[in-house]
N, C-alpha and C positions, 0 to 999 in steps of 0.2 A: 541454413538461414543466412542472409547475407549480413557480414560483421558490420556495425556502425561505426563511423570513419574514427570518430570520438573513442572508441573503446577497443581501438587497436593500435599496435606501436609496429610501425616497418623500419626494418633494418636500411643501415644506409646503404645508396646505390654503387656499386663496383662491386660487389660482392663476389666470391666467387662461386657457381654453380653448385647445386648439389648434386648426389648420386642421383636422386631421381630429376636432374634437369632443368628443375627449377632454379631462379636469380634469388639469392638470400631477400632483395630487397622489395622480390616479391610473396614473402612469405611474410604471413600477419600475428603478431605475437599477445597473447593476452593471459593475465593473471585469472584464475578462477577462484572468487571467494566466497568460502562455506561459512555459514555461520548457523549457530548451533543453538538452539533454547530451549532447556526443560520446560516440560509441562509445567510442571509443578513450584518453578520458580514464582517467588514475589520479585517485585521490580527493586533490587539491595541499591545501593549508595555506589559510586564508582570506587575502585580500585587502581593502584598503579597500576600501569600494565607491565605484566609480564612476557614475555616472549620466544622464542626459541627460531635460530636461523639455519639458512642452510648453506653451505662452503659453495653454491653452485656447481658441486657435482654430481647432486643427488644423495650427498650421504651429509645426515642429520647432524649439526656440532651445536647439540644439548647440554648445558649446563646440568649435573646430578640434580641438583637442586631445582631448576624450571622442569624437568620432565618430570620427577616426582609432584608437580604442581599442576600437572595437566590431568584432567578428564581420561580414563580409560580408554572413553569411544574414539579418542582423537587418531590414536592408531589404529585400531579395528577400522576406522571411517578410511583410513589413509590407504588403504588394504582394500577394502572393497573398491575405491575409485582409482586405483590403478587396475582392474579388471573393470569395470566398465569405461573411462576412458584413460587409457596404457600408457601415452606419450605425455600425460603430466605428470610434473614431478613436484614435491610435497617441496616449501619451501619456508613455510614460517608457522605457526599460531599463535596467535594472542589470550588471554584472560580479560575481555572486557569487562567485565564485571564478576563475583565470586561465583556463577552462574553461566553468563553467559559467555557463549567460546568461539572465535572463530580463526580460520585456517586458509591459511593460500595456495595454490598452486601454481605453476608456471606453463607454460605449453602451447601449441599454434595454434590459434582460434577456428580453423580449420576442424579441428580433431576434436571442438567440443560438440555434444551433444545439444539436442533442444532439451534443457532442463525444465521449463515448465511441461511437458510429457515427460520426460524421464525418471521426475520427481514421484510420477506414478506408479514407477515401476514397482515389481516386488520385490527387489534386495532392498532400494534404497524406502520402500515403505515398510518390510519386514526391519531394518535398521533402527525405523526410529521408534516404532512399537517395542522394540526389545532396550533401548538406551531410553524411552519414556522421552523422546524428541521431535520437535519443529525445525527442521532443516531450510535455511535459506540458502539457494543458488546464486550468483551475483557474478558478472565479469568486469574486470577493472583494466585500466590503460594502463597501469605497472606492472611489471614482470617481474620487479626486481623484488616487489614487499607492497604492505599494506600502503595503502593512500585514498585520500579521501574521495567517495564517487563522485564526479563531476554532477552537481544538481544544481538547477537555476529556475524550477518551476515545480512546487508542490501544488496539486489539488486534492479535495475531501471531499465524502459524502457529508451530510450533519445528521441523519437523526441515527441511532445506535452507533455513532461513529465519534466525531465529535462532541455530539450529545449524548447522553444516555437513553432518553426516550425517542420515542416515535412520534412527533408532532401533530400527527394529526392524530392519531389515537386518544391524545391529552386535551384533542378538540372536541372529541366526538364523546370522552368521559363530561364534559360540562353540561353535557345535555343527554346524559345517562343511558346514550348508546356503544360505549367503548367496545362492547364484547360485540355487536355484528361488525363494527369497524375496524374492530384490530384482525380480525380472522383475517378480512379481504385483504388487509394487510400483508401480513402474513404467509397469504400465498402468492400473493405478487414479487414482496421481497424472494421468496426461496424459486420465484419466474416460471410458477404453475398457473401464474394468468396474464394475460398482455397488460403491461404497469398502464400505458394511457388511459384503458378502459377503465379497469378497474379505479385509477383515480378521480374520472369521471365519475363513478359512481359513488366511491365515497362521498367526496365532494358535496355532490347531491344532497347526501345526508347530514350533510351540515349546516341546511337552512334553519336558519334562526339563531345558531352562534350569535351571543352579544361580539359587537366588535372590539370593547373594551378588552375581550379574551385576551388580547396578546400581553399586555400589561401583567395578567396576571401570571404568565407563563414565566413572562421575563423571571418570575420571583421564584418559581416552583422548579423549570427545567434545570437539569445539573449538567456542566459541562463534564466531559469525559476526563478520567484517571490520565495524568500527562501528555493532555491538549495543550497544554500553558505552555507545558516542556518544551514539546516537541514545534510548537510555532514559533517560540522564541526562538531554540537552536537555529531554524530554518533562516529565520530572518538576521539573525547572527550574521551568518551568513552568506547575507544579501541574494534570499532566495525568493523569487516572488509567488507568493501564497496566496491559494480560494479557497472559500466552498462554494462544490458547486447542487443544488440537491432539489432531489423531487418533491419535496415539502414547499414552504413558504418562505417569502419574501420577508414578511417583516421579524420572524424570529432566525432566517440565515442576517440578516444586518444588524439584527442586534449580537448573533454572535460574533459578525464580523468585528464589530467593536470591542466585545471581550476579548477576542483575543490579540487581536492586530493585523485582521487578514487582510489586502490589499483588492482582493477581489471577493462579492457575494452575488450568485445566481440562482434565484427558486424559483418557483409558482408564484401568480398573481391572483389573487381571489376577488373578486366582484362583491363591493357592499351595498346596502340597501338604510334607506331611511324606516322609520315607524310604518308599522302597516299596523292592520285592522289581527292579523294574527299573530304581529309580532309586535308591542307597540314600543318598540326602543330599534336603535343602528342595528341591524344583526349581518349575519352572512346571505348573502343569497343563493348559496348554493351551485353556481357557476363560477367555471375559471374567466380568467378575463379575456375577451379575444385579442386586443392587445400587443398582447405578448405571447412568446411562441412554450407550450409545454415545458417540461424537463422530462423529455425521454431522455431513453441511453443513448440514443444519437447524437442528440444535444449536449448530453454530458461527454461527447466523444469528442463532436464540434468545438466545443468551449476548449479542451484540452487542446484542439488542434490550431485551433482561430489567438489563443494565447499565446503557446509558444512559436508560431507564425509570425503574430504582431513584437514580440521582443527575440527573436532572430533567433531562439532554444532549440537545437537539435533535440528530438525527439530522446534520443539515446538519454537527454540531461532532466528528465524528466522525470514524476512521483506522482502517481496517483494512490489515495486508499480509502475502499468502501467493504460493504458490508453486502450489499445487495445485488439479485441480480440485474439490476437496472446501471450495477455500477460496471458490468462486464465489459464492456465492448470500451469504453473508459481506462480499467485497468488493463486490457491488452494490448491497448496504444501505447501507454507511455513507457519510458524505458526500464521504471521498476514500479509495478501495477500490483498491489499487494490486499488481498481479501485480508481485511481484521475481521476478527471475533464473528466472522461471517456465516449464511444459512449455509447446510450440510452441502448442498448441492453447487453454492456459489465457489465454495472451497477445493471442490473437487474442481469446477469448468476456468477458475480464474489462473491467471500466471504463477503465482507467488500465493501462499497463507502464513498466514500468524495468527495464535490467539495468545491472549494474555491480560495481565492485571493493568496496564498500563500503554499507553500509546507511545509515550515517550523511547521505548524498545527500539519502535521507525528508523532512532536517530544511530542506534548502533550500526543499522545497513549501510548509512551513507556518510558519518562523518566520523 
């Protein structure tokens, strides 16, 4: 896969040749960062960080005290991934958190593998069933140690992601159809049916929704465990944040306002006055032609058409959803991460994570 300009370091020009021919200043150097998270972690408070470095010759100069402070798996892990990639050499880990761990490598980005396949494999899946772990892959422009990943554009899915519920589902319990509506749900998100149909048809099912509906959502929906967190870290940071989601327009803009996002893109839904079977505003049951869907191409486009319009190399990029609608979204950007996502979206998407907390996101990249 060809390395992104952003997340490779070239040696200066004059260099002198290697055995095999090559000009040092054509050879592309990149750190490789693992990070580590128990299952079974709650999301703990931070901690100092601890650390452990390396002389740059390959051999460990561990304080007694910081190795006894490390995770077991840290070396076990350090062992298997010089047998599946040989020419990196082990250069630091951290103690992000009393839980959470992660570890650098050094080595020519040449020699790394595709880690979203390789994460498949069965050592590095057999590893984390036996250490009861969520392994993230990640490559960084420092060779030398940790540093923060270059990010300048997060996008979100909202509903199971952001939000806890499924928005429309909490449309369709107001008029005491939830259980046909969440099903079609259901197996759109896990991408056992084409999401535009199937929206279409929910949709459908939603004639006669009071319009008032959204007000009362506003009161009932719960924003997601370390939503607040992790948008404020972002924007810390002067990173520009969306949602962007297959549900609705006026409960993605009211999130936008909770949280602080800069950008919000849903569905548009077509209202109606009093009728003879409805006699108050309700839904009408169609989208609005108006405006264009939220497929996953659109959620692809958005990702593209943003970092486009503020000059963001892809590479500087964060996508994370839940569904398969979000796939083609999370393998654009340059870290596309399924959360708490369907069985299947887990297995096709770049990156997963599950956990208590979203705010986790921030230990990848800062």
């Amino acid at each position: 896969m060809p390395a992104p300009a952003s997340l490779t370091e070239v040696t200066a020009k004059g260099s002198k040749p290697e055995n095999n021919g090559m000009l040092l200043d054509q050879i592309q150097k990149a750190a490789l960062i693992v990070t580590f998270f128990p299952k079974s972690r709650l999301t703990p408070p931070d901690l100092n960080v601890q650390s452990t470095t390396s002389s740059g010759n390959g051999d460990q100069d561990e304080t007694k005290t910081t190795r006894s402070s490390l995770p077991s798996y840290v070396s076990s892990f350090t062992s298997l991934l010089a047998q599946l990639v040989p020419h990196f050499d082990y250069k630091s880990t951290q103690l992000l958190t009393s839980h959470i761990t992660q570890s650098t490598y050094a080595g020519l980005y040449q020699d790394l593998p595709d880690f979203s396949n390789t994460r498949h494999d069965d050592p590095i899946r057999d590893f984390e069933r036996k250490h009861d772990l969520e392994i993230i892959f990640d490559v960084s422009p420092n060779t030398s140690g940790h540093q923060q990943r270059p990010l300048r554009l997060a996008l979100f899915d909202m509903d199971s992601t952001l939000i806890n519920e499924e928005v429309i589902d909490e449309l369709a319990r107001s008029i005491g159809i939830s259980d046909a509506v969440s099903a079609i749900t259901a197996r759109a998100m896990n991408g056992d049916i084409d999401f535009a149909t199937s929206l279409s048809e929910r949709v459908a099912m939603l004639k006669g929704v009071r319009t008032n509906v959204w007000e009362d959502l506003k009161k009932t929906v719960t924003i997601a465990t370390g939503a607040k967190e992790l948008v404020s870290g972002l924007k810390e940071k002067g990173v520009l944040t969306g949602v962007v989601s297959g549900g609705f327009i006026p409960m993605a803009e009211w999130l936008k306002g909770e949280l602080g996002l800069d950008v919000a893109v849903a569905n548009h839904l077509l209202e109606e006055g009093p009728t003879a079977d409805f006699p108050y505003p309700h839904l009408s049951g169609l989208l609005d032609p108006n405006y264009r869907v939220v497929t996953p191409e659109l959620k692809r486009e958005t990702l593209k058409s943003l970092a486009a319009d503020h000059a963001i190399p892809m590479s500087e990029t964060l996508a994370v959803g839940d569904g398969s609608n979000d796939l083609l979204m999370l393998g654009t950007a340059g870290l596309g991460i399924a959360w708490n996502a369907k069985e299947k979206v887990q297995i096709r998407a770049p990156m997963r994570l599950n956990g208590n907390s979203l705010a986790d996101v921030l230990y990848l990249i800062f």
